[in-house]
N, CA, C and O atoms as a Tripos MOL2 file, in Angstrom:
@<TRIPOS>MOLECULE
protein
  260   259    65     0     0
PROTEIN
NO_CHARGES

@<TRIPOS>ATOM
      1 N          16.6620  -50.0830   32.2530 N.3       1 UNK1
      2 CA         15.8980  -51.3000   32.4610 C.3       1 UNK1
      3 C          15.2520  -51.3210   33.8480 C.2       1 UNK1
      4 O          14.1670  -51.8820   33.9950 O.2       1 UNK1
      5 N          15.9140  -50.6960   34.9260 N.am      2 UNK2
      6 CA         15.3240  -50.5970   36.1040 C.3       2 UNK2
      7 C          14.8040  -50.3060   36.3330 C.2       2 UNK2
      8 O          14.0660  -50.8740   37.1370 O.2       2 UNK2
      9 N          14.5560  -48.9200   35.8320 N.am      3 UNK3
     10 CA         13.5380  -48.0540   35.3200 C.3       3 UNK3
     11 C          12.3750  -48.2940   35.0060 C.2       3 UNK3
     12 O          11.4820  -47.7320   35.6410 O.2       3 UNK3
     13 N          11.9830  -49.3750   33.7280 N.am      4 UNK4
     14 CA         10.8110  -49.6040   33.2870 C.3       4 UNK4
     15 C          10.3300  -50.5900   34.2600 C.2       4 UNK4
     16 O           9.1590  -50.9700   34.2620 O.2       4 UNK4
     17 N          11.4190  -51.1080   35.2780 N.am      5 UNK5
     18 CA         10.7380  -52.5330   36.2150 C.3       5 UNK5
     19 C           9.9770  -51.9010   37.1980 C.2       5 UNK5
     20 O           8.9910  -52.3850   37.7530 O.2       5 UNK5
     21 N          10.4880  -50.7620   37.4020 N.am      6 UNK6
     22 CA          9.7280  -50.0160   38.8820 C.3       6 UNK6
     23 C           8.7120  -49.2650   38.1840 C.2       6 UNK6
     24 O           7.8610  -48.7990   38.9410 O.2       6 UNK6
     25 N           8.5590  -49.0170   36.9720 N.am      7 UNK7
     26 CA          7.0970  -48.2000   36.4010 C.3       7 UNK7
     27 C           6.5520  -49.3590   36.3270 C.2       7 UNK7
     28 O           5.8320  -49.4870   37.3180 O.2       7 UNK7
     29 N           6.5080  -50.4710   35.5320 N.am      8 UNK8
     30 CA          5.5180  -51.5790   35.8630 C.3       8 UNK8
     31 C           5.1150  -51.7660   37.0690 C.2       8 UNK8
     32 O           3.9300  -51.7940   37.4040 O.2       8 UNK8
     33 N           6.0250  -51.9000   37.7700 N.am      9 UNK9
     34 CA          5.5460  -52.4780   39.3870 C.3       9 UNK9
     35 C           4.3130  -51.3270   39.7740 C.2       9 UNK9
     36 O           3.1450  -51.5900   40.0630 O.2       9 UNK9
     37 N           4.8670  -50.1620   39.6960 N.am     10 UNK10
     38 CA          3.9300  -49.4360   40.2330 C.3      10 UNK10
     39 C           2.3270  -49.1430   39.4610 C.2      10 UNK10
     40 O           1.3780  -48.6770   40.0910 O.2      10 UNK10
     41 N           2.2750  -49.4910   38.1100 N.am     11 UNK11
     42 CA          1.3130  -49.7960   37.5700 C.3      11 UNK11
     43 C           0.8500  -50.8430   37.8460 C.2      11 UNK11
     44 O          -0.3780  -50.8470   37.7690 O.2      11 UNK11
     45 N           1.3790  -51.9360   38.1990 N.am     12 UNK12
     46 CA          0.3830  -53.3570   38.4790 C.3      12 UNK12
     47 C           0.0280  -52.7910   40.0390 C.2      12 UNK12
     48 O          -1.1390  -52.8760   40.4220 O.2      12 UNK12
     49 N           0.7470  -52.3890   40.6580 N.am     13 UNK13
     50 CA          0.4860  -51.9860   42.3840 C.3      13 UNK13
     51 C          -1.0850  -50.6340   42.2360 C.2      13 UNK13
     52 O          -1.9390  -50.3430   43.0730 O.2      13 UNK13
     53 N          -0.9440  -50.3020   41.3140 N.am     14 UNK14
     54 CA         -1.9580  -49.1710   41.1220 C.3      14 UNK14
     55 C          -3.1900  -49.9530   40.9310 C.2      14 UNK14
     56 O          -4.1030  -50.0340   41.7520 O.2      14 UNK14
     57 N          -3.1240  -50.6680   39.4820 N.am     15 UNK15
     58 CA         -4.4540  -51.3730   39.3510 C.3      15 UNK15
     59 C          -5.1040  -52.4990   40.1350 C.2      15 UNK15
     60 O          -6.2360  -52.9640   40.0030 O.2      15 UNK15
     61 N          -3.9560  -52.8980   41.1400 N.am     16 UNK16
     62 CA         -4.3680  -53.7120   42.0520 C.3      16 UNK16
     63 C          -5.0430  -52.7800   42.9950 C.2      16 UNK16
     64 O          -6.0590  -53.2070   43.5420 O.2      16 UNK16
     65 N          -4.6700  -51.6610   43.2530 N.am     17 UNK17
     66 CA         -5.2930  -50.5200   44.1450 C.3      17 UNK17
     67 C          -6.8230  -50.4370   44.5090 C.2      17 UNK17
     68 O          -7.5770  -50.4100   45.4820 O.2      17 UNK17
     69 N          -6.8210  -50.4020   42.5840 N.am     18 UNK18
     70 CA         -8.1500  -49.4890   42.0650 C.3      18 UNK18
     71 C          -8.8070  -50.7190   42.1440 C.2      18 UNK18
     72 O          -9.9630  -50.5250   42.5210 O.2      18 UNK18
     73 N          -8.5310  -52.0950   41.9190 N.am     19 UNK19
     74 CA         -9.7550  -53.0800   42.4500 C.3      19 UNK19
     75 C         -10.0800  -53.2070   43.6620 C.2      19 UNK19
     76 O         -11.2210  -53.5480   43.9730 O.2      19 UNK19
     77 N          -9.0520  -52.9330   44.6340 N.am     20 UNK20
     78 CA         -9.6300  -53.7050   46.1340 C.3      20 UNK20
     79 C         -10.3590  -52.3210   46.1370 C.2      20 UNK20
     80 O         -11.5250  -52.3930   46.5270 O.2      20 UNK20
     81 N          -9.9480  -51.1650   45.8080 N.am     21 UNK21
     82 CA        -11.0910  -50.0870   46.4260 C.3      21 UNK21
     83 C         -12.2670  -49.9550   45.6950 C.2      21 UNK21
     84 O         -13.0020  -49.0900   46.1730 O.2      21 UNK21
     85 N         -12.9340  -50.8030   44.1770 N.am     22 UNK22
     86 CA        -13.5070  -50.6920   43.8360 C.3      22 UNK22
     87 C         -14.6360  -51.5840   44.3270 C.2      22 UNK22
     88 O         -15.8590  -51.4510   44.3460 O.2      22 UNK22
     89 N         -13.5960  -52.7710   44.8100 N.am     23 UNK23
     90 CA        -14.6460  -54.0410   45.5470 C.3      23 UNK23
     91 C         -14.9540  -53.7740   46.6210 C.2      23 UNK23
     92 O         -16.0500  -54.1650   47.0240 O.2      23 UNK23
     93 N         -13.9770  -52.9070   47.5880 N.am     24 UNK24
     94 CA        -14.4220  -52.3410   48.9500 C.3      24 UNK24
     95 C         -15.4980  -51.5320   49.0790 C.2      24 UNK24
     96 O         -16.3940  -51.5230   49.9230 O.2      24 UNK24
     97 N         -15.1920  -50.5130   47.6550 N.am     25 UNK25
     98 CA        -16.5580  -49.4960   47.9280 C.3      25 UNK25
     99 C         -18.2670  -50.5720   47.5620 C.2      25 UNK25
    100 O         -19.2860  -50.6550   48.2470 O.2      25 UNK25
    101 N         -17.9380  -51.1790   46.3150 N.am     26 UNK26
    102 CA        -19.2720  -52.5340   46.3880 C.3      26 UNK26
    103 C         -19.9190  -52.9980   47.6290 C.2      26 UNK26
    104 O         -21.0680  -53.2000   48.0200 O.2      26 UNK26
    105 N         -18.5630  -53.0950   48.1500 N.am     27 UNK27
    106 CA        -18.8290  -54.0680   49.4890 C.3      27 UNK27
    107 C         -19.5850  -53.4460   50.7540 C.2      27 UNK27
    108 O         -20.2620  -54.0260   51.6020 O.2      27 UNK27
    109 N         -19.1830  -51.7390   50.5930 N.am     28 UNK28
    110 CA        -19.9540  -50.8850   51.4950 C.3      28 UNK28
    111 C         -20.8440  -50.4430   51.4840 C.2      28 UNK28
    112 O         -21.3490  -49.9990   52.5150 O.2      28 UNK28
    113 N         -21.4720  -50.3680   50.2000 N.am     29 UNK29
    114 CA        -22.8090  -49.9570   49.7960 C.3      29 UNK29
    115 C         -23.6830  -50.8100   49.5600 C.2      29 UNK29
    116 O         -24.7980  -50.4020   49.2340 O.2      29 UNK29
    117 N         -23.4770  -51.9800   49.6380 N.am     30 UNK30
    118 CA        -24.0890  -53.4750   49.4630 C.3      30 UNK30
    119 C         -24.5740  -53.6210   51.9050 C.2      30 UNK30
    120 O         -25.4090  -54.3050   52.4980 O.2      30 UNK30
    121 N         -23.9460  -53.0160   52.2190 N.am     31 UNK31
    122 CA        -24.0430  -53.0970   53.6700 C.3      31 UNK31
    123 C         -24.4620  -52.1060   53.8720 C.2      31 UNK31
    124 O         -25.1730  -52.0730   54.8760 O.2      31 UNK31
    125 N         -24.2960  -50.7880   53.1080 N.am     32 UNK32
    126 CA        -25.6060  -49.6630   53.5340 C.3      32 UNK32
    127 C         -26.7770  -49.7450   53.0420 C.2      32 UNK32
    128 O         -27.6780  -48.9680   53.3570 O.2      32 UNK32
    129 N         -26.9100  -50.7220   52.1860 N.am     33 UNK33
    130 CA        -28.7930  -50.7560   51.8280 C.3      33 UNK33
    131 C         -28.8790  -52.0270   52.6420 C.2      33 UNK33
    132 O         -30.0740  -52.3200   52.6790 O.2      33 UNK33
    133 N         -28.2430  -52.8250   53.2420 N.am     34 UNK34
    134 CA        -28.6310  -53.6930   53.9720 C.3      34 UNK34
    135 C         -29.2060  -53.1560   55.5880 C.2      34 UNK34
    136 O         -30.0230  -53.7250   56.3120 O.2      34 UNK34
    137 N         -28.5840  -52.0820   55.7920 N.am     35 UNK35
    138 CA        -28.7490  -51.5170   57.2190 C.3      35 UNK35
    139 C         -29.8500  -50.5650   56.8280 C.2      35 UNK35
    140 O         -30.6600  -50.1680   57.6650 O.2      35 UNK35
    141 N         -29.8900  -50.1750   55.4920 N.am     36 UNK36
    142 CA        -31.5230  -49.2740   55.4220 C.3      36 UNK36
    143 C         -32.3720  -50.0760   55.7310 C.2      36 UNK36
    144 O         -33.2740  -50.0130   56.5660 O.2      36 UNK36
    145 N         -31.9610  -51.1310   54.7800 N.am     37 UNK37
    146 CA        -33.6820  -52.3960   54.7420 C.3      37 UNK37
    147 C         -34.7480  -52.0360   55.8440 C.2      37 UNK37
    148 O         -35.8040  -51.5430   55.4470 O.2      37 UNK37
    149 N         -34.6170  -52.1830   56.8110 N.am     38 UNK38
    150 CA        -35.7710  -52.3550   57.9730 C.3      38 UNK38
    151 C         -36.4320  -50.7740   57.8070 C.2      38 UNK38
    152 O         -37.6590  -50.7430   57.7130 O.2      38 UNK38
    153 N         -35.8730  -49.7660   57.7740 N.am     39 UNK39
    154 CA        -36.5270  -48.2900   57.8980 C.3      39 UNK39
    155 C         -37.4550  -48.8210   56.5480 C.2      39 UNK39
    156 O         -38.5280  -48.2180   56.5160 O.2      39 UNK39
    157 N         -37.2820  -49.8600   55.3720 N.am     40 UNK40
    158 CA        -38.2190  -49.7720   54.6060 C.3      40 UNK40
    159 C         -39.1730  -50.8340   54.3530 C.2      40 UNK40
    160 O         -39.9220  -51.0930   53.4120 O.2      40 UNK40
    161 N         -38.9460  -51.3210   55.3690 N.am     41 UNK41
    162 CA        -39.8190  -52.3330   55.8430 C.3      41 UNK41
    163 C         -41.5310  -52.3210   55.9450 C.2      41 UNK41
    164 O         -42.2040  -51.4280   56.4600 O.2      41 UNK41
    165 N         -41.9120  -53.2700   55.4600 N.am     42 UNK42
    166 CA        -43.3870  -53.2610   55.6070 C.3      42 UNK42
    167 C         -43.7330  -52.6460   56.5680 C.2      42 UNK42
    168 O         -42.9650  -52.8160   57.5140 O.2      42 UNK42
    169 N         -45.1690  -51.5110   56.9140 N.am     43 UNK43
    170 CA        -45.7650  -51.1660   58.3670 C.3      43 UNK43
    171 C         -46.8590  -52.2390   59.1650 C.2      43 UNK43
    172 O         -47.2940  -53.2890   58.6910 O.2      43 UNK43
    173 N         -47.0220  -51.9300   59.8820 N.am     44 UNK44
    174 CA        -47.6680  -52.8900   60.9340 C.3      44 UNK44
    175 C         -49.0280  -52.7850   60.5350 C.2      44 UNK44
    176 O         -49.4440  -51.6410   60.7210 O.2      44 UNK44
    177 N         -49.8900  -53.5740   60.0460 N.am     45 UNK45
    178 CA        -51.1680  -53.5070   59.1450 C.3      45 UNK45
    179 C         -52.0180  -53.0830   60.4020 C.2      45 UNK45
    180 O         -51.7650  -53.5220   61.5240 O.2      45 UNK45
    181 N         -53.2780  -51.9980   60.0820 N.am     46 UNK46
    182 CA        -53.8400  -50.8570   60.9710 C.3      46 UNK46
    183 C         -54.8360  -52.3280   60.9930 C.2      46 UNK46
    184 O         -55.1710  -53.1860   60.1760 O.2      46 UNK46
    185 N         -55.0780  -52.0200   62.5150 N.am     47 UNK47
    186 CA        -56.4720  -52.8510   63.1120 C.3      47 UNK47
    187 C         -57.8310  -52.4910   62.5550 C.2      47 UNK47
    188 O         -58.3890  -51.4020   62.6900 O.2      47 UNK47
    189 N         -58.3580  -53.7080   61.8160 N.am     48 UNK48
    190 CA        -59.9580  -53.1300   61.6590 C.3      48 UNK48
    191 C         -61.1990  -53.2870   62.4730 C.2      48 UNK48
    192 O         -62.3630  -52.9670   62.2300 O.2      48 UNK48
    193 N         -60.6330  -53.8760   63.5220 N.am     49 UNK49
    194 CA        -61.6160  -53.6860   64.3860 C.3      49 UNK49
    195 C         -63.0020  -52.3270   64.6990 C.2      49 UNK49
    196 O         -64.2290  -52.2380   64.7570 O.2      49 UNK49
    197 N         -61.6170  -51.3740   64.8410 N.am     50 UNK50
    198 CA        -62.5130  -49.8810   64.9180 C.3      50 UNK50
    199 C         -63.2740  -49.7370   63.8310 C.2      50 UNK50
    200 O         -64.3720  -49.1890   63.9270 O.2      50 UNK50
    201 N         -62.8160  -50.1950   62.6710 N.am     51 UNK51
    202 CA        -63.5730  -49.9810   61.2020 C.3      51 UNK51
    203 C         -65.0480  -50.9970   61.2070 C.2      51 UNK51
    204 O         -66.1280  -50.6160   60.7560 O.2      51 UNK51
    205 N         -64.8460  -52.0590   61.6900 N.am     52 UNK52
    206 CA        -66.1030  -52.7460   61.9020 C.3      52 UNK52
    207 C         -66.9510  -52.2080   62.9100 C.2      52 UNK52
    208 O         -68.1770  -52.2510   62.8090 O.2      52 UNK52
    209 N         -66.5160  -51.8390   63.6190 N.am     53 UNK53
    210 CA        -67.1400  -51.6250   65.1910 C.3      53 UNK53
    211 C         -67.8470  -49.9110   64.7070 C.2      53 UNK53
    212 O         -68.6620  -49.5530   65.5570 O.2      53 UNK53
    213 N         -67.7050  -49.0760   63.7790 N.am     54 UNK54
    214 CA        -67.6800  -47.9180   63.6270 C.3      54 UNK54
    215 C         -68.8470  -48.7340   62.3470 C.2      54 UNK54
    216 O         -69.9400  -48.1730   62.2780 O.2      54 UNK54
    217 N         -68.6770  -49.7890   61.5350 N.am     55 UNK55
    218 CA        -69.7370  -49.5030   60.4990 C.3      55 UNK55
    219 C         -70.7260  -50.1940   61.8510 C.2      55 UNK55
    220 O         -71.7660  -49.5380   61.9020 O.2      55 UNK55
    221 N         -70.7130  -51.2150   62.8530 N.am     56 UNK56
    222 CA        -71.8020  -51.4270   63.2280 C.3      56 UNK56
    223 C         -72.6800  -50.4120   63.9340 C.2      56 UNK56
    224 O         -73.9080  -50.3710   63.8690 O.2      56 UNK56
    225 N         -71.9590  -49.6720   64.5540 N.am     57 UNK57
    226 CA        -72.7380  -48.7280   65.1900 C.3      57 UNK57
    227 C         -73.4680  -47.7530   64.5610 C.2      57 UNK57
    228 O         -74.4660  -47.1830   65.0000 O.2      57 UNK57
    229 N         -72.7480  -47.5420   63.1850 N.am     58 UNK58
    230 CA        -73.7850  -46.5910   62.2870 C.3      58 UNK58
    231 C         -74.8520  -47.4620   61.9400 C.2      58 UNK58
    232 O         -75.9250  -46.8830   62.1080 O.2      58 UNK58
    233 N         -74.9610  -48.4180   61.5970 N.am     59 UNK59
    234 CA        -75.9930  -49.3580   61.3270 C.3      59 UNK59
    235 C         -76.9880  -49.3060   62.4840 C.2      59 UNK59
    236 O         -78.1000  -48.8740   62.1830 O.2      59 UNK59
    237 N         -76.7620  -49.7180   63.9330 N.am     60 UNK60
    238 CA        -77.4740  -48.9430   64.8150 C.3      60 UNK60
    239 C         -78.3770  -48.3060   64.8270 C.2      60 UNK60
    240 O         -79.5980  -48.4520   64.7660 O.2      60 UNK60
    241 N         -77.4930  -47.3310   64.9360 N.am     61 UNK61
    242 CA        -77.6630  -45.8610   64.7150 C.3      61 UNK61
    243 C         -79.0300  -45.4550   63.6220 C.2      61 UNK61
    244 O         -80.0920  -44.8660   63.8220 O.2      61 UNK61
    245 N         -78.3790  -46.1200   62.3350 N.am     62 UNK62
    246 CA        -79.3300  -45.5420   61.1470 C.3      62 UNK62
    247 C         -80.8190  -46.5470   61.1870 C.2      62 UNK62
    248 O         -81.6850  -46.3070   60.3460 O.2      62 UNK62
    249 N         -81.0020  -47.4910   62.0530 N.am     63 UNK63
    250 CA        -82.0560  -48.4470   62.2900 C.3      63 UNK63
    251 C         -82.8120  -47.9550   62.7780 C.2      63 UNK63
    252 O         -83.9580  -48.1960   62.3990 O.2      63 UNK63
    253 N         -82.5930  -46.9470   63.9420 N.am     64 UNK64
    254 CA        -83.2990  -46.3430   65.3600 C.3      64 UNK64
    255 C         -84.4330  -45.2890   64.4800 C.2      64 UNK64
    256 O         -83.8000  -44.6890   63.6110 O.2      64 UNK64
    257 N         -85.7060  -44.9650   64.4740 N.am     65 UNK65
    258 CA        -86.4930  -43.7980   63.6430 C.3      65 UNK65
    259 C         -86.0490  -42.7290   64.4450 C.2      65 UNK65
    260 O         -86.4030  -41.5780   64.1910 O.2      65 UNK65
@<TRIPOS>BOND
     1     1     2 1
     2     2     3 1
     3     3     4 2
     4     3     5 am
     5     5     6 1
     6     6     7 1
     7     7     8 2
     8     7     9 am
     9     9    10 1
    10    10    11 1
    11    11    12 2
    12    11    13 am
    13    13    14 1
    14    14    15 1
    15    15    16 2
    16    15    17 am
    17    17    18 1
    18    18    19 1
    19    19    20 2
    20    19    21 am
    21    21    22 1
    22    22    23 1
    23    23    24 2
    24    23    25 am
    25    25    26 1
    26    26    27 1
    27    27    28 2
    28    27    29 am
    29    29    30 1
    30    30    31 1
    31    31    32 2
    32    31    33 am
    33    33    34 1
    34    34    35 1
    35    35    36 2
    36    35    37 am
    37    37    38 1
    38    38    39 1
    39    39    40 2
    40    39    41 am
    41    41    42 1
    42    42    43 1
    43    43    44 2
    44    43    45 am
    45    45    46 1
    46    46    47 1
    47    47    48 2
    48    47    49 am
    49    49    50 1
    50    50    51 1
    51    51    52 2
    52    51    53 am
    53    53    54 1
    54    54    55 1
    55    55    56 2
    56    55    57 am
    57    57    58 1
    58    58    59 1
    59    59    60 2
    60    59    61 am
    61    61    62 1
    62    62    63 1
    63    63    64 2
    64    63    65 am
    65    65    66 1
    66    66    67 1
    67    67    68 2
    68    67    69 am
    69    69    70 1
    70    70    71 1
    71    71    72 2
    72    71    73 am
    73    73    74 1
    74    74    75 1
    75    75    76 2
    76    75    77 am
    77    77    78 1
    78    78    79 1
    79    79    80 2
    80    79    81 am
    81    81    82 1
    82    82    83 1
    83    83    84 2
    84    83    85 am
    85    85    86 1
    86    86    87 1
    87    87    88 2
    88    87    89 am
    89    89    90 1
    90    90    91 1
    91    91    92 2
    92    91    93 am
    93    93    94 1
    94    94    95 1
    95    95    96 2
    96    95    97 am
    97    97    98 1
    98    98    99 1
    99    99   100 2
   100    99   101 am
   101   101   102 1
   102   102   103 1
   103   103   104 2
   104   103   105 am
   105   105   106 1
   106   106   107 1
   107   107   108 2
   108   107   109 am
   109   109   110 1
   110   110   111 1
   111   111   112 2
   112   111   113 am
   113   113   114 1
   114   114   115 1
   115   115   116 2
   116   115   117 am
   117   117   118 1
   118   118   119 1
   119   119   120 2
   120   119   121 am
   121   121   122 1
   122   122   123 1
   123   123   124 2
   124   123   125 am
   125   125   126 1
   126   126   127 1
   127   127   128 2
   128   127   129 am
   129   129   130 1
   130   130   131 1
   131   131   132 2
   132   131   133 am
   133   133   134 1
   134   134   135 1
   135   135   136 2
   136   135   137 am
   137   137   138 1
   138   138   139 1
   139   139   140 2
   140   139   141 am
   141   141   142 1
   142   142   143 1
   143   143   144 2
   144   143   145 am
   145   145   146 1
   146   146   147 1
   147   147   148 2
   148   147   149 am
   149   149   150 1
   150   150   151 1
   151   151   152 2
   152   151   153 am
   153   153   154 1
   154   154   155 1
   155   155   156 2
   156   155   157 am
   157   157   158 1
   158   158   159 1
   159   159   160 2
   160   159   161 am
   161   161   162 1
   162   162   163 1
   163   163   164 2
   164   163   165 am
   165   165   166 1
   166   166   167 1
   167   167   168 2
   168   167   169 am
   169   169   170 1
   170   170   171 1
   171   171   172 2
   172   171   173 am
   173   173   174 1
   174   174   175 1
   175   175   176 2
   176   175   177 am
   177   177   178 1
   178   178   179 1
   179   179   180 2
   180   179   181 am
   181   181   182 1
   182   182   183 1
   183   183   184 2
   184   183   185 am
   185   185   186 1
   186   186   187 1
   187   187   188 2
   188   187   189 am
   189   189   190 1
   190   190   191 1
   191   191   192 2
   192   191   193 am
   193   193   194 1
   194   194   195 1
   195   195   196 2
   196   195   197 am
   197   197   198 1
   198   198   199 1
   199   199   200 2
   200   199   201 am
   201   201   202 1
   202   202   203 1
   203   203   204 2
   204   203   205 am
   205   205   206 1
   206   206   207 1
   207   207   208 2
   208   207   209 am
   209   209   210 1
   210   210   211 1
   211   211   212 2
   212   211   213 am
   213   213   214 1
   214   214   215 1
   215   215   216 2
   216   215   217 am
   217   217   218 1
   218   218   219 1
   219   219   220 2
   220   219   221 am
   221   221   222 1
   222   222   223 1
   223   223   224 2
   224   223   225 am
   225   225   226 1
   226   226   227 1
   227   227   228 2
   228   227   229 am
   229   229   230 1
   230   230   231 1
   231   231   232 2
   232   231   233 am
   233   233   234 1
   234   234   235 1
   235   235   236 2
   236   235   237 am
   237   237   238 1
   238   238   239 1
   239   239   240 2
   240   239   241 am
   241   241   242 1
   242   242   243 1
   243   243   244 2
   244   243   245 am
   245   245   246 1
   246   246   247 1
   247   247   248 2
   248   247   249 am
   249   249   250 1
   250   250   251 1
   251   251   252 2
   252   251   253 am
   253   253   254 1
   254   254   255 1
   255   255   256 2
   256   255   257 am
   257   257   258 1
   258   258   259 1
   259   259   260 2
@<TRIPOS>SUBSTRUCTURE
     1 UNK1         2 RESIDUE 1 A UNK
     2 UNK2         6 RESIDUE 1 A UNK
     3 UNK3        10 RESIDUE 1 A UNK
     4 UNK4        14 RESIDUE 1 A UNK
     5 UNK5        18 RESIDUE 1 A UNK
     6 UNK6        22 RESIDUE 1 A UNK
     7 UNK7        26 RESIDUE 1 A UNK
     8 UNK8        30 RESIDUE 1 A UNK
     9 UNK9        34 RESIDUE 1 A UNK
    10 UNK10       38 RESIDUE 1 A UNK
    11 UNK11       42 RESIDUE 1 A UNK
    12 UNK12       46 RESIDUE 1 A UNK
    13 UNK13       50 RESIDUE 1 A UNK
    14 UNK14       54 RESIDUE 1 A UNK
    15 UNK15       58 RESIDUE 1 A UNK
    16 UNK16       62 RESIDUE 1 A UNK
    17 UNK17       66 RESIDUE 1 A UNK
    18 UNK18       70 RESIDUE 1 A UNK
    19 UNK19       74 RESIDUE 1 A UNK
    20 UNK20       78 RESIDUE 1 A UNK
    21 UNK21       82 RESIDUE 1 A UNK
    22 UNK22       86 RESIDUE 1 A UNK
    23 UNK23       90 RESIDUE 1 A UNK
    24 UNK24       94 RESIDUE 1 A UNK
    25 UNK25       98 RESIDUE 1 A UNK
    26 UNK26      102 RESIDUE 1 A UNK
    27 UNK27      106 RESIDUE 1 A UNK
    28 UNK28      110 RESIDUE 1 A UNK
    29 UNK29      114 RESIDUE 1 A UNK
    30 UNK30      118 RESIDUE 1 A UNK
    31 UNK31      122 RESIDUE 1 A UNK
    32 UNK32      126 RESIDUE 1 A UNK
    33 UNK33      130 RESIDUE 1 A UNK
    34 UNK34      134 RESIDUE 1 A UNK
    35 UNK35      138 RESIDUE 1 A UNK
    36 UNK36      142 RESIDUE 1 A UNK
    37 UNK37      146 RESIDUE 1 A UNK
    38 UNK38      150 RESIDUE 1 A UNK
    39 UNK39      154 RESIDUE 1 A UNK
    40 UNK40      158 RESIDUE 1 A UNK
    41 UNK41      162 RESIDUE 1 A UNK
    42 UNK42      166 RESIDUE 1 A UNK
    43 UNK43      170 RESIDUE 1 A UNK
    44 UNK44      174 RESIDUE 1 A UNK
    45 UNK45      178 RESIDUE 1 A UNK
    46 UNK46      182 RESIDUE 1 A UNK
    47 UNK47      186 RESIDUE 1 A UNK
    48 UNK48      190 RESIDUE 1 A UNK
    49 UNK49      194 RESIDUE 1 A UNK
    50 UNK50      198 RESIDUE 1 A UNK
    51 UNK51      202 RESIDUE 1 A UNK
    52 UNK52      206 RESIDUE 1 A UNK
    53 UNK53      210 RESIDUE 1 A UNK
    54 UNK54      214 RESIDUE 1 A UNK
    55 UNK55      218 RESIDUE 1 A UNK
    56 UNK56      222 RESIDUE 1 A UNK
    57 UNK57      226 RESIDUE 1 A UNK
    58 UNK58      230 RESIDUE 1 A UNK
    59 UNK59      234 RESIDUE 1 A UNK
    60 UNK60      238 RESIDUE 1 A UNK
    61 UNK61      242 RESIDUE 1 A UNK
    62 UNK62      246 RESIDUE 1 A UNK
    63 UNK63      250 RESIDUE 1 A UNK
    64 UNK64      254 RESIDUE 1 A UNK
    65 UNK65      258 RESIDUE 1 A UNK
């Protein structure tokens, strides 16, 4: 009888195991895409200034005979 009390125990102690490490590992990979986030972060939208300033001058440019 003692026997089967300490194989239970150690089966409920097991599957209690396998959850906290199943929720722990959740819990760590839920905080490594949180610490990626920013590397995938929107980029800093390119200035169009030069792009205007580059069509005016061809315009200029293509006016002059």
């Amino acid at each position: 009888m003692i026997a089967m009390l300490q194989f239970a125990t150690l089966v409920i102690t097991t599957i209690f195991a396998v959850a906290a490490a199943v929720a722990l590992h959740g819990l760590f990979l839920r905080a490594a895409f949180l610490m990626m986030r920013p590397a995938t972060a929107p980029r800093i939208q390119a200035r169009t200034e030069l792009v205007r300033g580059t069509t005016q001058l061809a315009r200029t440019f293509a006016s002059r005979p």
